[in-house]
MARGU-207057 format. One record per residue (C-alpha): y, z, x. Coordinates in steps of 0.2 Angstrom, whole numbers, padded with zeros to 4 digits, always signed. Layout:
N
{rec {Y Z X}}
...
REM end
This chain:
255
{rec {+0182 -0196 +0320}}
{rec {+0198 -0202 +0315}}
{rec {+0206 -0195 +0297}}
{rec {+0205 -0211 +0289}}
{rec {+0188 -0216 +0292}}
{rec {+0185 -0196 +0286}}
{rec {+0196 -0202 +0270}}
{rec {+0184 -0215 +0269}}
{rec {+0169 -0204 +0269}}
{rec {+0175 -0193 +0255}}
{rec {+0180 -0207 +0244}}
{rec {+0161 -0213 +0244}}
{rec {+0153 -0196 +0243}}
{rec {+0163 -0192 +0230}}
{rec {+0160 -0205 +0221}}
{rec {+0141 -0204 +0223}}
{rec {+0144 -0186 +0217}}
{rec {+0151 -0189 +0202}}
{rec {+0141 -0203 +0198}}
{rec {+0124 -0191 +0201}}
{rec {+0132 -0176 +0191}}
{rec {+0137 -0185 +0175}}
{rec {+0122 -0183 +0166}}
{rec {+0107 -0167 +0167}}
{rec {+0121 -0156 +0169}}
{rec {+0108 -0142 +0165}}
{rec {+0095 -0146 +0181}}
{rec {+0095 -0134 +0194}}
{rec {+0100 -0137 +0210}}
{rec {+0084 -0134 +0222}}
{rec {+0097 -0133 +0237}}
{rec {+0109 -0119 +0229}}
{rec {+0096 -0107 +0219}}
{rec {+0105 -0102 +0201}}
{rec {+0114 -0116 +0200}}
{rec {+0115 -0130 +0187}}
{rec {+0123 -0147 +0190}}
{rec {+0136 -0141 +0180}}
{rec {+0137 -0126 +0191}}
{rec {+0140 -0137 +0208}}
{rec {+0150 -0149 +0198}}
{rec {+0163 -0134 +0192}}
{rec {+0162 -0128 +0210}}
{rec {+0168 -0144 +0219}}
{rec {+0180 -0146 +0206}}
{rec {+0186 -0128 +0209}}
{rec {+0187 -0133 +0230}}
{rec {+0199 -0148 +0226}}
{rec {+0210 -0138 +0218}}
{rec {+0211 -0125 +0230}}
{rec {+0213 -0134 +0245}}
{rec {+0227 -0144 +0236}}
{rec {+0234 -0128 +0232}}
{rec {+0234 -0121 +0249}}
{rec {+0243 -0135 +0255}}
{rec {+0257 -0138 +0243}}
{rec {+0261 -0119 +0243}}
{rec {+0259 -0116 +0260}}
{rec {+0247 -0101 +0258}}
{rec {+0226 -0101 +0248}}
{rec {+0230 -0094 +0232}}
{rec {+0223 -0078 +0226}}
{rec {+0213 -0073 +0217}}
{rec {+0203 -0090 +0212}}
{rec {+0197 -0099 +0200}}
{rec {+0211 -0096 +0187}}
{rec {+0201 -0090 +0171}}
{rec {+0209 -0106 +0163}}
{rec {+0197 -0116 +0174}}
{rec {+0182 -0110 +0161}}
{rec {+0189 -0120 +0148}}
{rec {+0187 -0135 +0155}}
{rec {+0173 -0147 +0156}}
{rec {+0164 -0148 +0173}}
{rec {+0167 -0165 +0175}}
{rec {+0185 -0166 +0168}}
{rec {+0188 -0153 +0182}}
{rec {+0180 -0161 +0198}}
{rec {+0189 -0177 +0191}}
{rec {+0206 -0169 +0190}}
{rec {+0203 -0160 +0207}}
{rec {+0199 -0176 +0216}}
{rec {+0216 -0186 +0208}}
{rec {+0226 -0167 +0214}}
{rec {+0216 -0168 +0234}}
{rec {+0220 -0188 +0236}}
{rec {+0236 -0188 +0228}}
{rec {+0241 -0170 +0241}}
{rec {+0233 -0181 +0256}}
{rec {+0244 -0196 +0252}}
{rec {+0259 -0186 +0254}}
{rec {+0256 -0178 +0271}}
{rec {+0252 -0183 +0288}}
{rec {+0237 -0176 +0298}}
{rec {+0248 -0165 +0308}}
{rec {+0257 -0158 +0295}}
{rec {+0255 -0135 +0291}}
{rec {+0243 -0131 +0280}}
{rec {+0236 -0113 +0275}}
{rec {+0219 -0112 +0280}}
{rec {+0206 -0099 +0284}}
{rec {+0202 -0105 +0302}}
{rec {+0217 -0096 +0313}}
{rec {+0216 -0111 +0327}}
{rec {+0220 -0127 +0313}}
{rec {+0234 -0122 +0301}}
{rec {+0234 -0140 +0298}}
{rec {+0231 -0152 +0285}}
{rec {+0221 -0162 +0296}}
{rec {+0207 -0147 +0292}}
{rec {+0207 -0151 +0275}}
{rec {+0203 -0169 +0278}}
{rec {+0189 -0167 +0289}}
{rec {+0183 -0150 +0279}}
{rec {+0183 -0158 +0262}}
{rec {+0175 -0174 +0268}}
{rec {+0160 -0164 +0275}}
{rec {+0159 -0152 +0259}}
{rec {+0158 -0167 +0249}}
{rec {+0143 -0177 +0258}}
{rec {+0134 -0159 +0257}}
{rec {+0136 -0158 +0239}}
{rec {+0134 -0175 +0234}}
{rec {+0116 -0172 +0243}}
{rec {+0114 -0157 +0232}}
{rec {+0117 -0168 +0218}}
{rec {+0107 -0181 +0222}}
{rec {+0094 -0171 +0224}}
{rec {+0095 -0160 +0206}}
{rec {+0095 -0177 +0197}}
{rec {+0080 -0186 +0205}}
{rec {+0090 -0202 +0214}}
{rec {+0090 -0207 +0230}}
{rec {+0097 -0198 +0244}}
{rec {+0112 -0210 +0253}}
{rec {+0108 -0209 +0271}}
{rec {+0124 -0201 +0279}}
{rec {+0132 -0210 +0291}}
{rec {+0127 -0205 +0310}}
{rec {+0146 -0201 +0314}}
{rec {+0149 -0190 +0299}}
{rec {+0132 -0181 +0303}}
{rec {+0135 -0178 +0320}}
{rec {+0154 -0170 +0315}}
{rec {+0147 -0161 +0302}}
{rec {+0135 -0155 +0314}}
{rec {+0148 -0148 +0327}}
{rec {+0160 -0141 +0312}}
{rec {+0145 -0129 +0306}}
{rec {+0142 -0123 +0323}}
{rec {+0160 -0120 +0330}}
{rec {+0170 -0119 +0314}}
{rec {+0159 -0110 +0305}}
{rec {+0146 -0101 +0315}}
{rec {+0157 -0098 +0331}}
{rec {+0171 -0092 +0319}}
{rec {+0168 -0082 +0309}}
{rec {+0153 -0071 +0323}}
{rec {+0172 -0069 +0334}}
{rec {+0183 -0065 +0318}}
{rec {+0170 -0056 +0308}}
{rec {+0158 -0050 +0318}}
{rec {+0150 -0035 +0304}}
{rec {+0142 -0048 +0294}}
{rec {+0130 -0052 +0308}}
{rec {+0128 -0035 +0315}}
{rec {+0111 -0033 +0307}}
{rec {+0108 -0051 +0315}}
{rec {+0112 -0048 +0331}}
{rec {+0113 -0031 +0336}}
{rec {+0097 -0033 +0341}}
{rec {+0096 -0048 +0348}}
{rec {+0089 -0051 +0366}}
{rec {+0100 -0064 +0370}}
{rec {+0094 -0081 +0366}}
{rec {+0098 -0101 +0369}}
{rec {+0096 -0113 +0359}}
{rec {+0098 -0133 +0360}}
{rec {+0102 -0144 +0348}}
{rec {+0101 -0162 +0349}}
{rec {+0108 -0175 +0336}}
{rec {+0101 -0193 +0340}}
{rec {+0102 -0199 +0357}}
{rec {+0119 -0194 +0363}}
{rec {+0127 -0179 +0355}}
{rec {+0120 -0159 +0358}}
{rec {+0125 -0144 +0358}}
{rec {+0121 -0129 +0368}}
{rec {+0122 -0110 +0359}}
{rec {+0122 -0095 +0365}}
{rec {+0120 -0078 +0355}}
{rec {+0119 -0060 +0358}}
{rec {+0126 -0043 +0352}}
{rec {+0143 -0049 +0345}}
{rec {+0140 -0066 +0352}}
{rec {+0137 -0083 +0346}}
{rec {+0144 -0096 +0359}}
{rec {+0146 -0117 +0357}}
{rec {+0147 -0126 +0373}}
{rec {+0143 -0146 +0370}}
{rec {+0132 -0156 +0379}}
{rec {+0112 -0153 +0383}}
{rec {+0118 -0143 +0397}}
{rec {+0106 -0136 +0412}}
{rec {+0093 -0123 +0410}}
{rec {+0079 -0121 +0399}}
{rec {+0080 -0115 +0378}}
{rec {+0072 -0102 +0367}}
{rec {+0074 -0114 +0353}}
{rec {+0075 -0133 +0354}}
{rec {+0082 -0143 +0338}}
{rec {+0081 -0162 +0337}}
{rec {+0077 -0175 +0327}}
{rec {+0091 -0189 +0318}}
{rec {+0108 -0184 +0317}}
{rec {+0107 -0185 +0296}}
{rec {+0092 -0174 +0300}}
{rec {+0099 -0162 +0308}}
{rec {+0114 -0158 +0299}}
{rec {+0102 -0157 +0282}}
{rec {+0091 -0143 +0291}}
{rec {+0105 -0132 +0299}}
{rec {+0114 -0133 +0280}}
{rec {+0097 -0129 +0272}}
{rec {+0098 -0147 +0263}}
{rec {+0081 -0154 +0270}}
{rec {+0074 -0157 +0252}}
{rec {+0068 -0175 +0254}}
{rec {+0064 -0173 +0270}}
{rec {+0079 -0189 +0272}}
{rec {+0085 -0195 +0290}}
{rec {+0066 -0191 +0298}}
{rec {+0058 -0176 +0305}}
{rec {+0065 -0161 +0314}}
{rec {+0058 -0155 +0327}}
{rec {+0058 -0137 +0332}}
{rec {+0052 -0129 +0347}}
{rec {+0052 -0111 +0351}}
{rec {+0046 -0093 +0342}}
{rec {+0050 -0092 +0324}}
{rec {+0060 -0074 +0326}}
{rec {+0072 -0086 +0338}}
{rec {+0073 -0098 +0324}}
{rec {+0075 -0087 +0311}}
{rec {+0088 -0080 +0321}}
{rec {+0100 -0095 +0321}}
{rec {+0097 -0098 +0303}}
{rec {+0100 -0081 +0297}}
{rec {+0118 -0084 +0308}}
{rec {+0122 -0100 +0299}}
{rec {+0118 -0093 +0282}}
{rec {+0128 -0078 +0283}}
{rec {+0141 -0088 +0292}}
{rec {+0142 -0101 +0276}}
{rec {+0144 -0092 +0261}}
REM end
């Protein structure tokens, strides 16, 4: 995707957001147990700001939130971190340094796309605390967001990390698993012991696991944002410890 049209997709999420989470601040989230609207409103808030930290001081600041940040109103704080992330991106190009967590993109290209895909998986969350409709996500968006939870995230943080998913997959046999986003975008993954691998493309060979549906599907499954059951079915083929597996990877992989 090209940075603007991701500009563009945050723009609209967010505004969706923030039109879902200004009233019933005190529903729960069904997506993010423990969490009110007012929770998930403070925490995007708190993301702007951070990420528009990180790029202006050239480093993510630490510790964070700042405990001044309790004092504000959920909603006065996701307003002023939105204003802080466009105003940052307006003042940079793409290419330009930025600190970031993942070693191969110290770029504030990452932000774009990063904040553009936590936003549309919020805004989901937030639709679905307040009881509207869920806004179809774009196939494009769904299919990137797809690829940056499996290779940004998953891929990663198993290579950089690899303790958290010791208990995961220590004892793993060694598994494939295909997923497939609509008719022309899949992925091919490969874990192990110490391994979880991206190749794209359906690749040759059969699968332990088999993941398809829409890709607006398939992006709410793999982020545990089903709810609604929005974009279609998803169709899952292969033993549930296999599954589990995968999930178990993503999960640990995203907090």
């Amino acid at each position: 995707m090209e940075y603007t049209r991701f500009l563009d997709c945050l723009a609209a999420d967010h505004d969706r957001l923030r039109a879902a989470v200004g009233a019933d601040a005190d529903a729960p989230v069904p997506t993010c147990p423990g969490w009110t609207v007012a929770d998930l409103t403070r925490h995007v808030g708190e993301v702007y700001l951070h990420k528009t930290a990180a790029m202006r001081d050239g480093v993510e600041p630490r510790p964070w939130p700042p405990e001044e940040f309790a004092r504000e109103a959920p909603t006065a704080l996701l307003d002023r971190g939105y204003t802080a992330l466009r105003a940052e991106f307006a003042t940079r190009a793409p290419g330009d340094p930025a600190a970031t967590w993942y070693g191969p993109d110290q770029s504030v290209g990452f932000w774009i796309r990063r904040m553009a895909q936590e936003t549309v998986v919020h805004r989901i969350d937030a639709e679905l605390a307040t009881g509207r409709p869920v806004t179809a996500v774009p196939d494009d968006l769904a299919v990137d967001g797809i690829d940056e939870l499996l290779k940004v995230f998953a891929a990663y943080a198993v290579a950089e990390w690899g303790d958290y998913f010791t208990g995961i997959l220590d004892g793993s046999p060694g598994r494939t698993f295909l997923v497939r986003a609509g008719d022309d975008a899949a992925w091919r993954v490969r874990t192990g012991p110490g391994e979880f691998t991206v190749t794209d493309g359906a690749g040759d060979g059969t699968a332990d696991v088999r993941l398809s549906g829409s890709p607006e599907s398939v992006l709410r499954s793999l982020w545990n944002r089903a709810g609604d059951g929005g974009g279609g079915a998803v169709r899952v083929e292969g033993a549930p410890e296999a599954v589990a597996e995968l999930r178990r990877c993503l999960v640990v992989a995203t907090q």
